[in-house]
N, C-alpha and C positions, 0 to 999 in steps of 0.2 A: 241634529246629530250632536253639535255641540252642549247641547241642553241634557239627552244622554248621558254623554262623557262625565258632564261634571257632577252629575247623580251616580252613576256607578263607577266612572274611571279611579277613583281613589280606594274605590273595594278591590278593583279587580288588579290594582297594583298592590295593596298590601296583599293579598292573594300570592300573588305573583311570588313577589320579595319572599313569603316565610315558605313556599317551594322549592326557592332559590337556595335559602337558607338549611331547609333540612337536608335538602340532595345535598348538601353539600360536608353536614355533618356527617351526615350517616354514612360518607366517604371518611372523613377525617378518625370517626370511631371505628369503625368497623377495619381499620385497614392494619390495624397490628394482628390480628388475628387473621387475616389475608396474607400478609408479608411470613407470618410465623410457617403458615402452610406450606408458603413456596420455598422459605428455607427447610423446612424438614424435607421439602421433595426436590432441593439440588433444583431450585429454576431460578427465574429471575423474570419480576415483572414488568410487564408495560405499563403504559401510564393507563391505557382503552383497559387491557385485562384489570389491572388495580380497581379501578372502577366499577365495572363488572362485576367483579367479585363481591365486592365489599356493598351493592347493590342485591345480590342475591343470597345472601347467607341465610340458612334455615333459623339461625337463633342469636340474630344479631344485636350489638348495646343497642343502635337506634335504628330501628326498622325503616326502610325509604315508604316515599308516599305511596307507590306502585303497590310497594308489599300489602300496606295495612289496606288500603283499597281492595285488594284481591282477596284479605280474608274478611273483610267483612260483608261484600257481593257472596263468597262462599256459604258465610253464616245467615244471611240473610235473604236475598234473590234465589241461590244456590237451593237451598232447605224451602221456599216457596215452590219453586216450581221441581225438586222434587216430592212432593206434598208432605215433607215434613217443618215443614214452619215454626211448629208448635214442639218440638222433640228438646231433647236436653244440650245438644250440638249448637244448638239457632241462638241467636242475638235476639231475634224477636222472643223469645220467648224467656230469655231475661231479663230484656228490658220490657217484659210484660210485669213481671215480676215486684221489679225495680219501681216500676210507674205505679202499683196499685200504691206501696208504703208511700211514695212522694205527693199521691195525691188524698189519701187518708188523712198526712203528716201533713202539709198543708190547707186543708180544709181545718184540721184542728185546730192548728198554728192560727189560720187567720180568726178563726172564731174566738181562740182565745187572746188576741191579740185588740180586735176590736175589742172586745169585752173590759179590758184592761184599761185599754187607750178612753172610752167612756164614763168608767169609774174614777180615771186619773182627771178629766177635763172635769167634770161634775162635783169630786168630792175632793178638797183639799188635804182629807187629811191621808187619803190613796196618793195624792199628788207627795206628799212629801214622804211618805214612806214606801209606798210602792216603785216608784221610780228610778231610786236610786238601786234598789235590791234588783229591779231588770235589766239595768246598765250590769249591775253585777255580774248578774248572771254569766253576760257573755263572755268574759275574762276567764270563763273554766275552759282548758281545750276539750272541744267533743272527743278529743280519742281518747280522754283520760273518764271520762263520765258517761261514755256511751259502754262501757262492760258492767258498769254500777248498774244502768240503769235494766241490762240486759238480764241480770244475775237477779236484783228485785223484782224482774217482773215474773221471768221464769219464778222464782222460789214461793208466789203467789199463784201459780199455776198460769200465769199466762205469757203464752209464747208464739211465735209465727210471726204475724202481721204486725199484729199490734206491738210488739216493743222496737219495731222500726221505726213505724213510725211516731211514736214518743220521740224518738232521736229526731226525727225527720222539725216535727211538733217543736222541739227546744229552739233549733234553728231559724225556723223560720217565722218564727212567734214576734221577734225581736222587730224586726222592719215594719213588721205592721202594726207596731204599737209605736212608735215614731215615725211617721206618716202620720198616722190616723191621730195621735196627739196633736200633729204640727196643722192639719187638714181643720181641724174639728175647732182649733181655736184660729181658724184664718180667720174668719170672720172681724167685719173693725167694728172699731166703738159706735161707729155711726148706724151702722147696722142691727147690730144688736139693740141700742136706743130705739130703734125703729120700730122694734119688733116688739118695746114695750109699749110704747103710743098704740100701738093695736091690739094692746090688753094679750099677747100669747102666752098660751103656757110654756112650763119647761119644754115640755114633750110636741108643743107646737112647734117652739122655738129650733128643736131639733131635729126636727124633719125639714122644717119648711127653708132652715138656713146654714146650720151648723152640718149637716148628715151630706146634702150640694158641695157645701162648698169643697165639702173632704173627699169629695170622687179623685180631682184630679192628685192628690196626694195618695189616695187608697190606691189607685192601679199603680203610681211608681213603686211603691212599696210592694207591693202583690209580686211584683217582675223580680224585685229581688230576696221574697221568699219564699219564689218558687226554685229559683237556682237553688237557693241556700236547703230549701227540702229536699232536693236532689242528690245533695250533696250528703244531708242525713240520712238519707234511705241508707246510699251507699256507705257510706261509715257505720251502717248500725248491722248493716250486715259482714263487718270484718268478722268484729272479736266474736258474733254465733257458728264459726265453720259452717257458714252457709254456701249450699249446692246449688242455689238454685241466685239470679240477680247478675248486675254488671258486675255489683263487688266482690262474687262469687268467684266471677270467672277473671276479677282479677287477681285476685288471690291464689286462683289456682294455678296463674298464667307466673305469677312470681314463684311459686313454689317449683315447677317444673321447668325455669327458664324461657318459656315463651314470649317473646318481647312481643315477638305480632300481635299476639292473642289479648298481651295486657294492653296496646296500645291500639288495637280494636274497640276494646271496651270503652276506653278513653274517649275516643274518637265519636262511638254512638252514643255516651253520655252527652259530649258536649252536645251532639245533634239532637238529642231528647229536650234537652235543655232548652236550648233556641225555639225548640217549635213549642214547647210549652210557654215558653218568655212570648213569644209573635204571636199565640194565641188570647194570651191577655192583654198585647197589644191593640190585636183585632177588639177583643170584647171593649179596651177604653174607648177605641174610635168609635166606636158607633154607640154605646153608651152615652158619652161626653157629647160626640154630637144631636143626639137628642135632646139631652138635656140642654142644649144651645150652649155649651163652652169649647165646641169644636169648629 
């Protein structure tokens, strides 16, 4: 039991604590707008009603846990087992949406990220010039370069999927070209020396020692550009008045007031996120243990 505890007791108390933390906000925000009611209606509250209230408001500053719980079993369970799952109302079916750009925009990202990371380890003169201009890169804010890129693609004729995920692509491009640089040149001197006393070639050299050793740096990096594609999907579906996505529906949830609705979305993005992060977790573990570094 003890052994337990000290494996999950520390999750289920930061749990705990930011439960703690929000009930308690969502009292302290919510409560002028509580107080304002009972002064236009001549009453005077209790400390249980105050609560209460400021618990239950249709379009509260900070939604309590209960609430955003309840609409997202609505959008989601709710719309299941009424068999519309897939309809414009559902969660799932934005963050279906949401998911195909993040994982387009990802599979890009790393392709062009390894590719990158390659030419940088191999050819010196990619190393001093290429390097610095992808450090660069990231100092643009995505919200400032994600209508550039939306307005370019569109005016070329292409629109929908694909200039999501470009956005998605910029972001997560980055992590895996540092990673895959730091991976690919782990390899020590003695190693590499080895690898010429056996006459190998480049291309030997990089399979058989350079391409191993970068696994375990490739999955750390992969986990944080896959957040970070997530993140562009949802950014790149701002500035298109997109209908359909998380960023859709938070957009629409800001435009009509809906605190639940925006902090719904919140809430299934982060959950999108994690299982997409714990699934490349899974794939290192058992990877890596094959490969015998687990």
């Amino acid at each position: 039991m003890s052994a337990l505890w000290y494996r999950v007791g520390p999750v289920i108390t930061v749990v705990i604590a930011i439960f703690v933390l929000w009930y308690a906000g969502a009292v302290a925000l919510n409560s002028a707008w509580a107080y304002d009611k009972a002064k236009r209606a001549g009453v005077e509250l209790s400390t249980s009603e105050l609560i209460a209230d400021t618990l239950s408001q249709d379009k509260p500053k900070l939604p309590a846990p209960h609430q955003v719980g309840r609409e997202i079993w609505k959008t989601t369970g709710g719309m299941v087992a009424s068999g519309r799952a897939f309809s414009k109302r559902s969660l799932i079916y934005h963050s279906w949406i949401t998911l195909s750009s993040t994982l387009l925009g990802f599979v890009m990202g790393t392709a062009l990220g390894i590719g990158l990371a390659v030419g940088i380890v191999y050819n010196r003169t990619m190393d001093m010039s290429v390097m610095p201009w992808v450090i660069a890169s990231q100092t643009i804010p995505i919200l400032a370069i994600a209508p550039m890129i939306i307005v370019v693609l569109n005016a070329i004729g292409i629109s929908g999927l694909l200039p999501k995920a470009v956005i998605s692509m910029y972001l997560s491009f980055f992590p895996v070209v540092v990673g895959m640089v730091k991976g690919l040149r782990s390899p020590g001197r003695m190693q590499l020396d080895q690898m010429k006393t056996w006459n190998a070639s480049g291309g030997q050299e990089f399979r058989k020692l350079r391409l191993p050793s970068s696994m375990p740096y490739l999955f750390t990096s992969l986990k944080v550009a896959m957040a970070a594609s997530l993140v562009g999907a949802i950014v790149g579906e701002l500035p298109t008045g997109a209908v359909a996505g998380l960023g859709a529906r938070l957009l629409a949830g800001s435009y009509y007031g809906q605190t639940i609705q925006i902090w719904s979305a919140l809430i299934t993005a982060a959950a999108l996120a994690a299982s997409l992060v714990g699934l490349i977790g899974f794939v290192q573990k058992a990877v890596l243990k094959r490969m015998g570094m687990a």
